[in-house]
VEXKOLPA-209274 format. One line per 2 residues: number of its first residue (from 0); their letters; for each residue x, y, z of C-alpha. Coordinates in steps of 0.05 Angstrom, whole numbers, plus 5000, padded with zeros to 4 digits. Each point is the difference from the previous one (the first is absolute). Example, Ala and Ser with C-alpha at 12.3 -4.5 7.8 and 13.67 -1.06 7.14 Angstrom:
BEGIN
0> as> 5246:4910:5156 | 5027:5069:4987 .
END
This chain:
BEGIN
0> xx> 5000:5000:5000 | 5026:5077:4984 .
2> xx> 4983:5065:4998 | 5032:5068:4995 .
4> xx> 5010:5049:5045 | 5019:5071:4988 .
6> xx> 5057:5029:5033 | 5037:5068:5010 .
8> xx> 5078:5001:4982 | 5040:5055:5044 .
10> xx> 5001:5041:4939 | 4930:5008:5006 .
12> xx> 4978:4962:4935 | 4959:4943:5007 .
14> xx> 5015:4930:4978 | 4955:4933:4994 .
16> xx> 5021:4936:5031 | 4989:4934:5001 .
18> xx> 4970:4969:5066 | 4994:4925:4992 .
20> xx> 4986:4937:5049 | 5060:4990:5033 .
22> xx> 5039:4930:5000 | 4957:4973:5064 .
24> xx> 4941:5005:4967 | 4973:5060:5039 .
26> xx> 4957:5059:4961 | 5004:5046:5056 .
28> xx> 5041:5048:4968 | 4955:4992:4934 .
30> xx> 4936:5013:5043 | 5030:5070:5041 .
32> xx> 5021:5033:4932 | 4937:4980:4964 .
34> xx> 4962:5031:5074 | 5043:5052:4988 .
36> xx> 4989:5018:4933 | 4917:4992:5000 .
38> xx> 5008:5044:5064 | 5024:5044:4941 .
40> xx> 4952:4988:4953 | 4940:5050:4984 .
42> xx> 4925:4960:5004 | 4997:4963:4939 .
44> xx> 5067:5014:4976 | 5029:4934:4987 .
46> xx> 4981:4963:4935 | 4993:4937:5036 .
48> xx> 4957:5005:5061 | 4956:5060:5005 .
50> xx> 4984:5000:5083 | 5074:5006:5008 .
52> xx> 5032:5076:5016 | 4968:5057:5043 .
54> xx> 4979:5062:4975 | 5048:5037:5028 .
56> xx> 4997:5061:4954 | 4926:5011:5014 .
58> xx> 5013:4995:5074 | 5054:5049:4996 .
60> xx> 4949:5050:4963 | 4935:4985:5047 .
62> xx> 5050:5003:5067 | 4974:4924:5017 .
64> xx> 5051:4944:5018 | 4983:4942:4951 .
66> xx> 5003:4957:5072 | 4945:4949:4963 .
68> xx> 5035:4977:4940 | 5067:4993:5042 .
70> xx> 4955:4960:5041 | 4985:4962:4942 .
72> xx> 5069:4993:4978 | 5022:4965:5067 .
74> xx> 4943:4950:4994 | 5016:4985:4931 .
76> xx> 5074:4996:5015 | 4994:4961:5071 .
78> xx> 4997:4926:4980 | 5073:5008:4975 .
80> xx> 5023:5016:5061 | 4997:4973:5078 .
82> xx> 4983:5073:5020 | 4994:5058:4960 .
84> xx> 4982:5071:5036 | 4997:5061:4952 .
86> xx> 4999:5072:5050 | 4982:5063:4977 .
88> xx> 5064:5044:5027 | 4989:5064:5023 .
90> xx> 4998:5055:4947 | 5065:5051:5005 .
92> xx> 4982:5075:4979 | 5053:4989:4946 .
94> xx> 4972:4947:4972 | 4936:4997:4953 .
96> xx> 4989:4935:4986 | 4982:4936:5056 .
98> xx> 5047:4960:5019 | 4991:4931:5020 .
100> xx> 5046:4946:5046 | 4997:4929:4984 .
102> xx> 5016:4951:5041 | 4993:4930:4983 .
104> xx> 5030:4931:5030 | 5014:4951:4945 .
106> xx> 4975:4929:5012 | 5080:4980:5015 .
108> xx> 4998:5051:5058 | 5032:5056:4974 .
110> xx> 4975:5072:5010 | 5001:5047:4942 .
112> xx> 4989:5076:5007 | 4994:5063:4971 .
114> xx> 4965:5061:4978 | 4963:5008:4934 .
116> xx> 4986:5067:4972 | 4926:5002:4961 .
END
């Protein structure tokens, strides 16, 4: 299994990679980029599966977290994972868009974390 996750080079441009099941057998790393990238996503953005993404750029024009469709997001994501928790962080004044923490334990024990940007 693979997907591909976008990420940003200390130049500042922004480079695809590869992220792919890793010699174990485990997907978790496939699963938290693909999380990560439909946390991304606009409502109805991807070609594939239209429930997927949050309408982020609405929310941002109407001043309304889009709390539901993250809410969504973790139940879709959740069966890949032992736990998965998605928090809203609190917004900074310098900051316009919401941010979100993930933390999720994989089903070999091991805690991933980090925050998303919408």
């Amino acid at each position: 299994m693979r997907t591909w996750g976008r990420i940003t080079n200390p130049d500042g441009s922004k480079t695809w990679v590869e992220v792919s099941t890793d010699a174990n057998g485990d997907n978790s790393q496939v699963w938290l980029t693909t999380l990560a990238q439909t946390l991304k996503l606009n409502l109805n953005e991807s070609p594939f599966y239209a429930s997927y993404g949050i309408p982020a750029a609405q929310s941002v024009i109407q001043q309304v977290q889009p709390d539901y469709y993250v809410a969504q997001t973790q139940q879709q994501y959740a069966q890949h994972f032992a736990a998965l928790v998605i928090a809203k962080q609190p917004q900074q004044p310098n900051q316009p868009r919401p941010t979100y923490q993930i933390n999720a334990t994989t089903f070999q024990g091991v805690q991933l974390t980090g925050p998303i940007p919408t």
